[in-house]
C-alpha positions in Angstrom: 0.0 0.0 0.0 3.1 2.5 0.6 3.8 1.6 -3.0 0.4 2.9 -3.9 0.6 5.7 -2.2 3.3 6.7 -3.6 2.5 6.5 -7.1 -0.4 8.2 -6.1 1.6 11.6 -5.0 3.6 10.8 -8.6 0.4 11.2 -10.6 -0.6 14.1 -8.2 2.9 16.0 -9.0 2.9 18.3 -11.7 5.2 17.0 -13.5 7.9 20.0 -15.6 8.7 18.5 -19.4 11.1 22.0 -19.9 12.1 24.8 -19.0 12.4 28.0 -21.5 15.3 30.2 -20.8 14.1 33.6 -20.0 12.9 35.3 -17.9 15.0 33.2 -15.1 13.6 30.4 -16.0 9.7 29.2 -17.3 9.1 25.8 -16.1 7.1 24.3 -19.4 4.5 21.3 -17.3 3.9 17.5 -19.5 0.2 18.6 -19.2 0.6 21.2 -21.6 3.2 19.6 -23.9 0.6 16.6 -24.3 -2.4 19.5 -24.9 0.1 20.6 -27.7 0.2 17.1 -29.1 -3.6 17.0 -28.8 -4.0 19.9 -30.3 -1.5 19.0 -33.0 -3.1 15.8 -33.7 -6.6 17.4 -34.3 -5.3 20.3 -36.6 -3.4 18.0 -38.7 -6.2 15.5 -38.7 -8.4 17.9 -39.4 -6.0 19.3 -42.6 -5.3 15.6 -44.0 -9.4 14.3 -43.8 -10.8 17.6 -45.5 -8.4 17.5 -48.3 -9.5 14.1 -48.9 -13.0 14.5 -49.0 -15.4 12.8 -51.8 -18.6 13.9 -52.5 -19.9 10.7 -51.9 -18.7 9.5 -49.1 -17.5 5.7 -48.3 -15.5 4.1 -45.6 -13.7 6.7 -42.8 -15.4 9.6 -44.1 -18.7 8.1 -43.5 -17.4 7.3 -40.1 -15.9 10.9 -39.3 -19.2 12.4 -40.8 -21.6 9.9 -38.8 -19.6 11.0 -35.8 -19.3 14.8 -36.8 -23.4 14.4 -37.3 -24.2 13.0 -33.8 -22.3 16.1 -32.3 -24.2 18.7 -33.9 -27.5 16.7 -32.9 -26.4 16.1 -29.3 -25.8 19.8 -29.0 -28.8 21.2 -30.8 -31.1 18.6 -29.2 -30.0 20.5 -26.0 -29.1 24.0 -26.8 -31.9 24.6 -29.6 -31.2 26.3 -32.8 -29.2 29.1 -31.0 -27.0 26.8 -30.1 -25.8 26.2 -33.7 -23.0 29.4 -33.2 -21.6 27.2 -30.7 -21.0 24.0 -32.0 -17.9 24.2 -33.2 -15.9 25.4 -29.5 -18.2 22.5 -27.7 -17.6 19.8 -30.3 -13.9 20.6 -30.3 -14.3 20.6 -26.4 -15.7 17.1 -26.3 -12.9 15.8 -29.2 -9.7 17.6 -26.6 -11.3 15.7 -23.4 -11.9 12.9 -24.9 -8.2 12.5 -26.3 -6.8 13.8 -23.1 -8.7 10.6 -21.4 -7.5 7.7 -23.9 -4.5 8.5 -24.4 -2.9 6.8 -21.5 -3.3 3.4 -23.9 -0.5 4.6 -25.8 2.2 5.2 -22.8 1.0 8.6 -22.3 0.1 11.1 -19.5 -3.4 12.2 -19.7 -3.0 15.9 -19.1 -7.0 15.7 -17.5 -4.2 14.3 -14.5 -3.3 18.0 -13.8 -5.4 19.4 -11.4 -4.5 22.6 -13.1 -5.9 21.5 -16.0 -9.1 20.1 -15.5 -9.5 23.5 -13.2 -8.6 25.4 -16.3 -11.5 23.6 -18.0 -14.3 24.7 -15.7 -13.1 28.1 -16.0 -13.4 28.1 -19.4 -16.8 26.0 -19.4 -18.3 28.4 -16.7 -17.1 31.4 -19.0 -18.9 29.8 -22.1 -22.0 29.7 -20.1 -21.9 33.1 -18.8 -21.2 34.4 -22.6 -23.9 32.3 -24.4 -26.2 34.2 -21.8 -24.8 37.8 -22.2 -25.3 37.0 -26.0 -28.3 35.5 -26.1 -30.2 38.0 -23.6 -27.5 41.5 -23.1 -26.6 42.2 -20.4 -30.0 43.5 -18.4 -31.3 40.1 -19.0 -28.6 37.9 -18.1 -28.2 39.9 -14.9 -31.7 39.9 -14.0 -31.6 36.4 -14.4 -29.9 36.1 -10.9 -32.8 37.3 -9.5 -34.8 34.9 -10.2 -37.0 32.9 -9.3 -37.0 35.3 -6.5 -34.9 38.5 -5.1 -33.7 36.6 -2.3 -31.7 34.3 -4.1 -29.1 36.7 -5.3 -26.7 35.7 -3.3 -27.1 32.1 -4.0 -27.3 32.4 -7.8 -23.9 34.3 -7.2 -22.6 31.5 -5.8 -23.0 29.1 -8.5 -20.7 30.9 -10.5 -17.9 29.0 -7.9 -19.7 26.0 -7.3 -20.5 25.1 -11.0 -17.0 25.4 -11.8 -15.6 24.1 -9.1 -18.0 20.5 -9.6 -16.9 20.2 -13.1 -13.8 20.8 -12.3 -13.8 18.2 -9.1 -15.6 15.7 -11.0 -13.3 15.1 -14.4 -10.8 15.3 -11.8 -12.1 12.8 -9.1 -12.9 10.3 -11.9 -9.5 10.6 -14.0 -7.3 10.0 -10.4 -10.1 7.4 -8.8 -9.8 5.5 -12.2 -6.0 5.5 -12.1 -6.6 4.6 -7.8 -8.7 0.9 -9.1 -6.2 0.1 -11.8 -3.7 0.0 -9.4 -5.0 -1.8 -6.7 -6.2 -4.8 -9.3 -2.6 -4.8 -10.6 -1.8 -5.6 -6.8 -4.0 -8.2 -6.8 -3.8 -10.0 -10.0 -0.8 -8.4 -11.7 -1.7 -10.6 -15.4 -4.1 -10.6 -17.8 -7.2 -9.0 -15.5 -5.6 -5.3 -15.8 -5.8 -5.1 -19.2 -9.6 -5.6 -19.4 -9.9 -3.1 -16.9 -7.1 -0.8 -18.2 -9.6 -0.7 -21.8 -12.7 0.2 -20.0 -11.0 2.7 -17.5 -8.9 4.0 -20.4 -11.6 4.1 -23.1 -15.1 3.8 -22.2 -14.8 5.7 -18.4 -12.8 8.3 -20.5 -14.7 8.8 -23.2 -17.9 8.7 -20.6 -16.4 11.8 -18.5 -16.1 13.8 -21.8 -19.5 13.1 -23.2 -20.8 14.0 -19.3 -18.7 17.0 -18.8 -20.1 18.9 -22.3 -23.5 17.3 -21.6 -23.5 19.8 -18.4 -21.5 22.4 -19.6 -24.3 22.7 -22.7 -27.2 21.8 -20.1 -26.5 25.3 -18.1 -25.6 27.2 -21.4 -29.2 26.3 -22.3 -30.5 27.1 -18.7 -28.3 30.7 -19.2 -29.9 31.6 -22.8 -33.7 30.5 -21.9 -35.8 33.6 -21.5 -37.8 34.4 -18.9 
């Protein structure tokens, strides 16, 4: 258990790939060298698939556009057609997340790990929501929406703008580390053969599960901010 532990505080660590020379010094984390391979991955992806694209589709285009189709229907089914403007930031949300979760398959350190990154996340998220309102309503609307349903709940409605954040952020979090936790303890127990069924749901299906749930609720409340009163 004192090995556990200790791999424990590793994963915790924040972890420094470089550091750029200037400025004395700015330490350069893995988390954001693998968001940078993510991120390159997608772009490139993204470059090579459109440039290839047949009119009639067959084979992995009809996969990529199946997949691409179910996004914008997932979204719209929740946001409406207002939502449409903002499919492109929440699809590419879901894609980055999802990556970030899987990619410990290949050797890899899932940069959803970093605490700082998954916080970074909900920030973002919580300031999607608070912008699809402003838009959708200006800014006498979105305000008075923190009024309601009643004056005394100011203070409370203030206080989401923490909490809602701060559970997104906890729960990619919790369920990245608590995932990494189980694997552990069954390599303990039976070091052959059982992890890797449980390393390809854990790595796969539990990661690709916290993505889908974490822009389910970030699109839920961006719906909740844009409804009219």
């Amino acid at each position: 258990m004192g090995d556990l532990a200790d791999k424990l505080m590793e994963e915790l660590e924040c972890r420094t790939s470089f550091t750029i020379p200037i400025f004395g010094g700015i330490p350069v984390p893995e988390s954001c060298v693998m968001t940078w391979i993510i991120m390159a991955v997608l772009v490139i992806g993204s470059i090579i698939f459109t440039r290839t694209m047949k009119v009639v589709p067959k084979g992995f285009q009809c996969l990529v556009e199946g997949f691409i189709c179910w996004m914008d229907n997932f979204f719209l089914e929740i946001l409406g057609p207002k939502g449409k403007k903002y499919l492109p930031v929440l699809e590419t949300l879901l894609l980055y997340i999802g990556i970030s979760n899987v990619i410990g398959l290949v050797g890899l350190r899932p940069p959803t790990k970093d605490l700082g990154v998954t916080a970074t996340l909900a920030i973002f998220a919580i300031l999607l929501i608070q912008f699809s309102g402003i838009r959708e309503k200006g800014i006498k609307g979105w305000m008075k929406g923190f009024k309601e349903p009643m004056a005394f709940m100011l203070p409370l409605n203030i206080l989401e703008l923490v909490i809602k954040p701060l559970s997104l952020c906890m729960r990619l979090f919790g369920n990245v580390l608590g995932a990494f936790v189980i694997m552990e303890l069954i390599k303990l127990i039976i070091p052959v053969g059982l992890p890797l069924v449980f390393s390809f749901y854990f790595d796969v299906f539990d990661g690709c599960i916290q993505a889908y749930v974490f822009v389910f609720l970030t699109s839920l409340f961006m719906s909740e901010a844009m409804e009219e009163e």
